[in-house]
C-alpha positions as CSV (number, residue, x, y, z in Angstrom):
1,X,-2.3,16.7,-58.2
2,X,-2.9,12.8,-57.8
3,X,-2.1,13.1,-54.1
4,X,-4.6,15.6,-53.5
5,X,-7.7,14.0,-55.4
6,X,-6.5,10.8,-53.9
7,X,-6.8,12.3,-50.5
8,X,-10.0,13.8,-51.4
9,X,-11.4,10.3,-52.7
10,X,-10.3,8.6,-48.7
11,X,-11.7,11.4,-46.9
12,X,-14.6,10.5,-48.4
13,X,-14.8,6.8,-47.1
14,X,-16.8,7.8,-43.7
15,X,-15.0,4.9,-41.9
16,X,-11.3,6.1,-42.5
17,X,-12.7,9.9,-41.5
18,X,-14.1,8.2,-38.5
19,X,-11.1,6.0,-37.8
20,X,-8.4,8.9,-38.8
21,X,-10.3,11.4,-35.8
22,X,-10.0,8.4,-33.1
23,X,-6.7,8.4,-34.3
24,X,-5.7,12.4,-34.6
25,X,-7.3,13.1,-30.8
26,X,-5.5,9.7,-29.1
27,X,-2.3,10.4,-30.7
28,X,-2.9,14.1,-30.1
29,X,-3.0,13.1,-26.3
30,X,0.2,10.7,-26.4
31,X,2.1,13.9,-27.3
32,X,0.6,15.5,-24.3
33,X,1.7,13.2,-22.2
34,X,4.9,12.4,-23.6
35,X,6.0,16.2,-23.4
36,X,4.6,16.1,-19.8
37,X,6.9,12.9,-18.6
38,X,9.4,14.7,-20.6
39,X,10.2,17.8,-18.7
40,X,9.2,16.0,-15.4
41,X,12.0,13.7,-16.2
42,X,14.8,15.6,-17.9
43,X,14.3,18.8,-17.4
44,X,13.0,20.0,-14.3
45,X,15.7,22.2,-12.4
46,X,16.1,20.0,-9.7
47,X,17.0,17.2,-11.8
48,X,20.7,16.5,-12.8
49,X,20.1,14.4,-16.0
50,X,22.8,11.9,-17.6
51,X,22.3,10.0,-21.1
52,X,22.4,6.7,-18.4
53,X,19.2,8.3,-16.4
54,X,17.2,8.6,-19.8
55,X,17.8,5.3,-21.1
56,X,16.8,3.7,-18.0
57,X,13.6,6.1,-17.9
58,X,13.2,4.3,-21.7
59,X,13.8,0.7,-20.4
60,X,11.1,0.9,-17.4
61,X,8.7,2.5,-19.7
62,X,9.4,0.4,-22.8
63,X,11.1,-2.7,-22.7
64,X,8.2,-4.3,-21.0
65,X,6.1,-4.0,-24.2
66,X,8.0,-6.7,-24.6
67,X,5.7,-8.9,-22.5
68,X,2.6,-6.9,-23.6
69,X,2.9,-6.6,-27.5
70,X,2.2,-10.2,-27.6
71,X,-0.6,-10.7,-25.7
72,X,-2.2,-7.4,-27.7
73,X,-1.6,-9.1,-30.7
74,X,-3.5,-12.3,-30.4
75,X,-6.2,-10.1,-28.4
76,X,-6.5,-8.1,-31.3
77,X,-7.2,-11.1,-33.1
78,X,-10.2,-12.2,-31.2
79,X,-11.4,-8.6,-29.6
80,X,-13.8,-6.1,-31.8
81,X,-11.3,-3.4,-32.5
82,X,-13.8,-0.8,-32.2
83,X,-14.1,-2.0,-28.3
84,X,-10.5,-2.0,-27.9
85,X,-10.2,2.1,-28.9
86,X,-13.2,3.1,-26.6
87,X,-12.1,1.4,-23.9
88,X,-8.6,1.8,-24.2
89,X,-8.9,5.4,-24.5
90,X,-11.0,5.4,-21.1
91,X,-8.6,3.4,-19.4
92,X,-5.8,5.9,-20.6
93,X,-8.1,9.0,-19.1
94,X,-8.4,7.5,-15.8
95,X,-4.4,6.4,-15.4
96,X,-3.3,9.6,-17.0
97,X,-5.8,11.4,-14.2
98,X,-3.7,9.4,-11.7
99,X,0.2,10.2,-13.2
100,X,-1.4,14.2,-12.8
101,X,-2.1,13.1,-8.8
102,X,1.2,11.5,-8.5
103,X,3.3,14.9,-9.7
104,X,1.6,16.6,-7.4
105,X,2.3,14.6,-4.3
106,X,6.1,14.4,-5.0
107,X,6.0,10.6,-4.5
108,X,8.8,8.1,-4.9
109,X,10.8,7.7,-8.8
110,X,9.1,4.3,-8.9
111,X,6.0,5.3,-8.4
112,X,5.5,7.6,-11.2
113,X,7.2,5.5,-13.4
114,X,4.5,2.6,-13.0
115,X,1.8,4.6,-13.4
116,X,3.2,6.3,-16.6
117,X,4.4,2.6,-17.8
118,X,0.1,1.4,-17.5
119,X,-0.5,4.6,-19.8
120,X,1.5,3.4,-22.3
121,X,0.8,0.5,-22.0
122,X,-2.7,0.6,-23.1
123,X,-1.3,2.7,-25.9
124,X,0.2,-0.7,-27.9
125,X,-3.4,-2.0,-28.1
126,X,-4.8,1.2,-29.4
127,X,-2.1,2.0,-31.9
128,X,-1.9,-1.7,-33.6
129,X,-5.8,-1.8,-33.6
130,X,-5.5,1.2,-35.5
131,X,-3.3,0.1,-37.9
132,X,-4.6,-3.3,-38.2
133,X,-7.9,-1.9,-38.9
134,X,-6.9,0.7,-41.5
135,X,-7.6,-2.2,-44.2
136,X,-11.3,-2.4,-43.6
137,X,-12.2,1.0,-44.3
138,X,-10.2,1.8,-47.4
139,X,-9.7,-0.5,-50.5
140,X,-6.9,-2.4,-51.6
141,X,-5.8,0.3,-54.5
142,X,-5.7,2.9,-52.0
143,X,-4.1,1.5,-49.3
144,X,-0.5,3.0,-50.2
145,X,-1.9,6.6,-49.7
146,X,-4.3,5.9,-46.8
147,X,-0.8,4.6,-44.8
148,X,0.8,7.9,-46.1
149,X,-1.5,9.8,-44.4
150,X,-3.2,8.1,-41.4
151,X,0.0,7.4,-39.3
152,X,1.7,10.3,-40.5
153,X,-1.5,12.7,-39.9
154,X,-1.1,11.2,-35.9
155,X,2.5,11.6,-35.7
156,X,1.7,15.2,-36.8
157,X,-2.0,15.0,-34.0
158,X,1.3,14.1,-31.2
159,X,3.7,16.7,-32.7
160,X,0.9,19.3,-32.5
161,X,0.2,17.9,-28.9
162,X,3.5,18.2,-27.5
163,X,3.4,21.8,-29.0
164,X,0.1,22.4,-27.4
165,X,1.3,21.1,-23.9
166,X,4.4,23.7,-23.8
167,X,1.9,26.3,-24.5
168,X,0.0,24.7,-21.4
169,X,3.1,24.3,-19.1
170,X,4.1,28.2,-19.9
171,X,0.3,29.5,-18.9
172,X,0.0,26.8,-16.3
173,X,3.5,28.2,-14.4
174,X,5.3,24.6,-15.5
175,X,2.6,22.6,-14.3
176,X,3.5,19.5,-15.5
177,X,0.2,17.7,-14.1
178,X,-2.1,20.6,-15.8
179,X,-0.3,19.1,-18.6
180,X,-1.1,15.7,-18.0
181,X,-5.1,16.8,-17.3
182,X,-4.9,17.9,-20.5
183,X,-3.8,14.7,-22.3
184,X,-6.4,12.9,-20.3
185,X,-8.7,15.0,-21.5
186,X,-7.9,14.0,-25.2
187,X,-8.0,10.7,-24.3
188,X,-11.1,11.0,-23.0
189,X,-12.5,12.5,-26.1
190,X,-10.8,10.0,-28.4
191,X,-13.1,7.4,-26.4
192,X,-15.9,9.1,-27.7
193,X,-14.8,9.8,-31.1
194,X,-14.9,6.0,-31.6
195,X,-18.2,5.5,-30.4
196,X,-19.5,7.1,-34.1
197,X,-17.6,4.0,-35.4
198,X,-20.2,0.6,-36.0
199,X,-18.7,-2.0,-33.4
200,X,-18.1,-5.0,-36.1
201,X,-16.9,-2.3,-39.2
202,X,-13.4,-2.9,-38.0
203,X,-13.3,-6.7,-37.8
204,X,-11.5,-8.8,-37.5
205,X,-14.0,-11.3,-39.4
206,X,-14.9,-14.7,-37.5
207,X,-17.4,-16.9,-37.7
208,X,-17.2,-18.0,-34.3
209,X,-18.3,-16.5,-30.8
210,X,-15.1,-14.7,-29.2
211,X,-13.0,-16.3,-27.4
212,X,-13.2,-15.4,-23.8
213,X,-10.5,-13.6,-22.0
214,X,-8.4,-17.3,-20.6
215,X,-9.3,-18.8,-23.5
216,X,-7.4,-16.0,-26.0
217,X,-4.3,-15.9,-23.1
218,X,-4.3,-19.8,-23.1
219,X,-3.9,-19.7,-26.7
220,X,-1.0,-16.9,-27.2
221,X,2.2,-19.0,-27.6
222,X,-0.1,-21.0,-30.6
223,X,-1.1,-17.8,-32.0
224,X,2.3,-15.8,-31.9
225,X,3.9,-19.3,-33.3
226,X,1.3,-19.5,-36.1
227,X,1.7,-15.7,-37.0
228,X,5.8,-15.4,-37.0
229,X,5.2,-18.9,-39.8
230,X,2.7,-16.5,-41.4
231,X,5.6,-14.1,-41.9
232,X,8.3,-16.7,-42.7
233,X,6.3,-17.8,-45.9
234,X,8.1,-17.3,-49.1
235,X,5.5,-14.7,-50.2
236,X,6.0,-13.0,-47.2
237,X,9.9,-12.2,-46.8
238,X,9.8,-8.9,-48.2
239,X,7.6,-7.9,-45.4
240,X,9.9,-9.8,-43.2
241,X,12.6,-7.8,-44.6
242,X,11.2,-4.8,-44.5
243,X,9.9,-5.2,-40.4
244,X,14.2,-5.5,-39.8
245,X,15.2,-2.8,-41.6
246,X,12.3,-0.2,-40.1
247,X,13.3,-1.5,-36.6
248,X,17.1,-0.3,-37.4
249,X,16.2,3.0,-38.7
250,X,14.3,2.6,-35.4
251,X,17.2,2.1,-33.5
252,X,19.2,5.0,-35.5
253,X,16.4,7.3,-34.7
254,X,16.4,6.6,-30.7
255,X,20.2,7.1,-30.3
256,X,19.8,9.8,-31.8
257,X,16.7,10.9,-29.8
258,X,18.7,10.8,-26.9
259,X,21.7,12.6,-28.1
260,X,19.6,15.9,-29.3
261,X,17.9,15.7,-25.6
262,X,21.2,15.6,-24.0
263,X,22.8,18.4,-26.2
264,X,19.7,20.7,-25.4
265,X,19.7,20.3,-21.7
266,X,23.4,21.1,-21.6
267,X,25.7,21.7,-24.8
268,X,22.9,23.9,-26.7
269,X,21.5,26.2,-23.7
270,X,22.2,28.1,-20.3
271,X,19.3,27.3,-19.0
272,X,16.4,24.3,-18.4
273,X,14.0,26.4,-20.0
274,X,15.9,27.2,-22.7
275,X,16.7,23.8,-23.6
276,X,13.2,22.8,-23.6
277,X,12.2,25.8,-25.9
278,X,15.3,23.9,-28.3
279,X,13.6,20.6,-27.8
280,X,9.7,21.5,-28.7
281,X,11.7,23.5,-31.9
282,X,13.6,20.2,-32.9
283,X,10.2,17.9,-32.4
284,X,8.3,20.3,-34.6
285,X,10.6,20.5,-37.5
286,X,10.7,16.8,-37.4
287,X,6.6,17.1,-37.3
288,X,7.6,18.9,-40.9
289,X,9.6,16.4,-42.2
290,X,6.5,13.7,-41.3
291,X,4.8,16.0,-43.3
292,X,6.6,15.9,-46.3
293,X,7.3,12.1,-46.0
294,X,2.9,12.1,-46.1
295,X,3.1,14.0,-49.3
296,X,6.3,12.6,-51.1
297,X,5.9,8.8,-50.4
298,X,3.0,7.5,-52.6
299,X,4.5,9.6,-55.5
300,X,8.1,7.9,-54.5
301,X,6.4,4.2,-54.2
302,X,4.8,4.6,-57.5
303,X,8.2,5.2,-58.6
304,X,10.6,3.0,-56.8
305,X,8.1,0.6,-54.8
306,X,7.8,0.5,-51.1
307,X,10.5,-1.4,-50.8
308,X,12.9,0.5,-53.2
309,X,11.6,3.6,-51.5
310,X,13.3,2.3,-48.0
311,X,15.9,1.7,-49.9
312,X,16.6,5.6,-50.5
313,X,15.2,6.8,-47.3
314,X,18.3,4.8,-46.0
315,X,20.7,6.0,-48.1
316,X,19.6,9.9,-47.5
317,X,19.8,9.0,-43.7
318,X,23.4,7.5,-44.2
319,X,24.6,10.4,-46.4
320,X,23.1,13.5,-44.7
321,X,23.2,12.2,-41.2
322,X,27.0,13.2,-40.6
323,X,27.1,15.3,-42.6
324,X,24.5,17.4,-40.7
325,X,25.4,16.2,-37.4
326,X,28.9,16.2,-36.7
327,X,29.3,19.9,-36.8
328,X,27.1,19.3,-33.4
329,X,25.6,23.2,-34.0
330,X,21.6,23.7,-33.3
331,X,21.1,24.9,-37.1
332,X,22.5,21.8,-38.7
333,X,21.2,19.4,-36.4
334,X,18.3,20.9,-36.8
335,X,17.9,20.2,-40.6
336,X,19.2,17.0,-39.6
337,X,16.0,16.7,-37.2
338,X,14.0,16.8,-40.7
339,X,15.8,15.1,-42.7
340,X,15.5,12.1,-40.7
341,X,11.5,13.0,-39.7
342,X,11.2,12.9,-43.5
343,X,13.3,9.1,-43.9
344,X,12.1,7.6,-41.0
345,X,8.8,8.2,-41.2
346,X,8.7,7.5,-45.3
347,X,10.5,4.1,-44.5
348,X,7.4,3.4,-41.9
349,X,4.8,4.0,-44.2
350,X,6.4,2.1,-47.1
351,X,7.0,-0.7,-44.4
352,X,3.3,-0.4,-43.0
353,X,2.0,-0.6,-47.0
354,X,4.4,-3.7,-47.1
355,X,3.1,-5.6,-44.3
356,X,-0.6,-4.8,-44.6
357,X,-0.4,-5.7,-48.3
358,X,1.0,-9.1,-47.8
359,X,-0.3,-10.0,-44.2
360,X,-3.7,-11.8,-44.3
361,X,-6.4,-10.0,-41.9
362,X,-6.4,-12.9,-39.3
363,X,-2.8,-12.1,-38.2
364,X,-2.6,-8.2,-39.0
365,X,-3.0,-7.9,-34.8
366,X,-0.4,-10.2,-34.5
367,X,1.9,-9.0,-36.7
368,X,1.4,-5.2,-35.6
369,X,2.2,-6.1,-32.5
370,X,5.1,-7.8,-33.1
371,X,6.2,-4.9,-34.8
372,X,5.9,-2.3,-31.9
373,X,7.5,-5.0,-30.1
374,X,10.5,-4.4,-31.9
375,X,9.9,-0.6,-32.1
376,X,10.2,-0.1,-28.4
377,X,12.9,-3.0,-27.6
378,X,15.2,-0.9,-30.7
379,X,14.4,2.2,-29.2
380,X,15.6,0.9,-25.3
381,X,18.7,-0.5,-27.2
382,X,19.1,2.7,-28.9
383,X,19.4,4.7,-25.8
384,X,21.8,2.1,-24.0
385,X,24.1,2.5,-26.6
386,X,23.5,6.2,-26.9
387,X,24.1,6.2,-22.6
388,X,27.7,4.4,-23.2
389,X,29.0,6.4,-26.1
390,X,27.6,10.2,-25.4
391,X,30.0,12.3,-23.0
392,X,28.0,14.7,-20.9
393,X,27.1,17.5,-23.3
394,X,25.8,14.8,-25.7
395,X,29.1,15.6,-28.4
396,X,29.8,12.2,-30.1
397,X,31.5,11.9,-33.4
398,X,31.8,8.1,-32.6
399,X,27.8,8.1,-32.6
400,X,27.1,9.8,-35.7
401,X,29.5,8.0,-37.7
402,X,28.2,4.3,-36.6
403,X,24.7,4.9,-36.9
404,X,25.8,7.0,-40.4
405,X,27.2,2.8,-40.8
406,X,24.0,1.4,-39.8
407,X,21.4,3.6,-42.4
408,X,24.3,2.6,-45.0
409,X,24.1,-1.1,-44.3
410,X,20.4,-1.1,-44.1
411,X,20.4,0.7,-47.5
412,X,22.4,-1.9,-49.3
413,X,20.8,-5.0,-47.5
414,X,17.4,-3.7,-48.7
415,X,18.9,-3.3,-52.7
416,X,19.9,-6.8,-52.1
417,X,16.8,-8.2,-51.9
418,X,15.1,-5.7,-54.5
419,X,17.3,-7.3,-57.1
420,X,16.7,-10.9,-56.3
C-alpha cells in the first residue's frame, strides 16, 4: 500500500522519528492530565456538575490563550524550537508536580484552576513548535502524509494517556493527583526525548543574533500585524479559508464535547463511576476514528485535495451527526463519537497540509499560534452555547440540529471556494 511505504520512507528521516517521540510522550502526558482535571472537575461524587460549571471550567482554562497564543507565535519566530520543547516540557513537570500538591490539600476552586491554567499554558508553545517545525524534517512531497500521521499519532499518544490514567485512578483508589504524578512524569521524559534533537535542526532560519526576550515582546503587535497580511495575500486565502472552517468544526466538536460529558454523568449512568467508565469508552472510539482519519486522508487528498477533502468531512459531519445523535442512546452516540473523530480530525490534517504548504517558514509560529488561538476561543464558545441550550441530562434536539446546520454551511462555503 502507498500509505504504508510512505510511512516507512518518514520514519526513516531520524529528525521526524525524533520530533514524532517528543511529540507521542508530551501529548501522551496532556491526556494524563486532562483525564486527571477531568474527573476532579466533573465527576467527583461530591461535585454537582451543570453544562454552566464546565463551560466556565473551559473559559478560565482556555480563553486566556487568547492573550498567550500571540506572544507564542512571534516567540516562536525568534526562539530555537528545540529549546522551547525541552524547556517547556520541564516547566510543565514542575507545575503539573504542583496541580498533584494542590488536590491533595483541598484548596480553594481558584487555586487549582490557576495552576492547571500555567500547565496548559506552556502547552500552546510546545504544540505550535511542533507543528511549525514538522517542515524541517520532512520534504515538501511528503508533507501531506507526515501531517496525517504526526498530529494524529499524538492525538492517539493523549487518547492512549487518558486510557492509561483511568487504569492509574482505578489502582491508585481514584487518586486524582497519582494521576497527575504520572503526567508529570511524561512530561518529564518528553524533556529529555528532545534533547536527542540538534538545537538549530528545527529552525526557524535567521541570519541574525536572537532577539532578546523585550526586544521579541516589544515587537509582537508588528509581527502578529505582519503575519495576519501574510495570510491575507491572494495566494494565501485558501489557507485563510481553510483556518475558518477548521475553527467551526472546532466549535461543532466542543458543544458537542460537553453534551456527551453531561449525558454520561447523568442521562447515561447511575453512578459517577459509571459515567466515567462511558466517557474513557467514548474518548477511545474517537481515538479510532483519529485513526482512520491518519490512514484515509492522504489517499482522500490525492483524490479530492485538502481542501475538497474538508469539504466531505463536513458534509459526513452534517449528515451523520443527527442522524446518530438525536436518538440520544450510548450506542449511536457512540458511532457518532467516531464518525466525527474521523471528520474532525481529517479536516485538521488537510487544514495543517494547507497552511504549512502555503505559509512561508518565517511566520509558520505566527500563524500556528493564531490557529490555536481560535481553537481554544471556538472551543469556550462552544461550551457557552452548549451551557444555554443543554437541559440537565444533556438531551438537546435543538443542539444537534444547529450544529448538524453549521457542518452543512461549512461544507458548502468550502465547495464555494473550490470552484472559483
Amino acid at each position: 500500500m502507498a500509505v504504508v511505504r510512505d510511512l516507512r520512507v518518514l520514519l526513516r528521516f531520524q529528525g521526524f522519528r525524533r520530533l514524532l517521540g517528543v511529540r507521542l510522550l508530551s501529548q501522551g502526558a496532556d491526556g494524563v492530565y486532562q483525564v486527571a482535571l477531568a474527573t476532579y472537575v466533573v465527576f467527583s461524587p461530591e461535585k454537582q456538575t451543570s453544562a454552566a460549571s464546565i463551560a466556565s471550567a473551559m473559559a478560565v482554562l482556555l480563553l486566556p490563550y487568547s492573550l498567550v497564543g500571540p506572544f507564542a507565535g512571534v516567540l516562536l519566530d525568534r526562539w530555537r524550537r528545540r529549546q522551547v520543547l525541552l524547556y517547556g516540557n520541564l516547566l510543565r513537570t514542575a507545575l503539573a508536580c504542583v496541580t498533584a500538591v494542590l488536590m491533595l490539600s483541598h484548596v480553594p476552586d481558584w487555586l487549582f484552576y490557576a495552576s492547571a491554567l500555567c500547565v496548559t499554558a506552556v502547552n500552546r508553545f510546545v504544540l505550535a513548535g511542533l507543528s511549525a517545525a514538522l517542515p524541517r524534517v520532512v520534504d515538501s512531497h511528503r508533507l501531506v502524509m507526515a501531517n496525517a500521521l504526526s498530529p494524529t499519532a499524538g492525538t492517539l499518544a493523549a487518547t492512549a494517556g487518558g486510557g492509561l490514567a483511568f487504569v492509574v485512578r482505578l489502582v491508585a483508589s481514584d487518586s486524582d493527583a497519582a494521576v497527575v504524578l504520572l503526567g508529570a512524569t511524561l512530561y518529564l521524559c518528553a524533556a529529555l526525548a528532545s534533547l536527542r534533537i540538534a538545537p538549530e535542526l528545527l529552525g526557524p532560519d535567521q541570519e541574525l543574533v536572537q532577539p532578546s526576550l523585550r526586544t521579541a515582546l516589544t515587537g509582537t503587535a508588528r509581527g502578529l500585524a505582519a503575519g495576519v497580511r501574510h495570510l491575507a495575500e491572494p495566494a494565501r486565502r485558501e489557507a485563510a479559508w481553510a483556518l475558518l472552517s477548521m475553527t467551526l468544526m472546532r466549535f461543532c466538536y466542543g458543544a458537542l464535547t460537553v453534551m456527551v460529558l453531561m449525558l454520561c454523568r447523568y442521562a447515561w449512568s447511575s453512578g459517577s463511576d459509571d459515567g466515567l467508565a462511558l466517557l474513557g469508552l467514548a474518548v477511545g472510539i474517537s481515538g479510532a476514528g483519529f485513526f482512520v482519519a491518519a490512514v484515509v486522508t492522504p489517499w482522500a487528498v490525492g483524490r479530492l485535495g485538502p481542501g475538497g477533502w474538508i469539504v466531505a468531512c463536513a458534509a459526513a459531519a452534517a449528515v451523520l451527526e443527527p442522524a446518530l445523535g438525536l436518538p440520544f442512546e450510548a450506542a449511536p452516540m457512540l458511532a457518532a463519537a467516531f464518525v466525527l473523530g474521523l471528520t474532525t480530525q481529517g479536516a485538521k490534517i488537510a487544514t495543517d497540509t494547507i497552511v504549512q504548504s502555503s505559509v512561508d517558514d518565517g511566520y509558520r509560529g505566527r500563524i500556528f499560534s493564531v490557529y490555536d488561538v481560535l481553537f481554544n476561543v471556538a472551543f469556550v464558545g462552544a461550551a457557552a452555547v452548549a451551557a444555554l441550550m443543554l437541559p440537565p441530562d444533556g438531551r438537546s434536539a435543538p443542539l444537534v440540529v444547529t450544529l448538524a446546520v453549521v457542518y452543512a454551511a461549512i461544507a458548502v462555503a468550502m465547495a464555494r471556494f473550490e470552484m472559483q
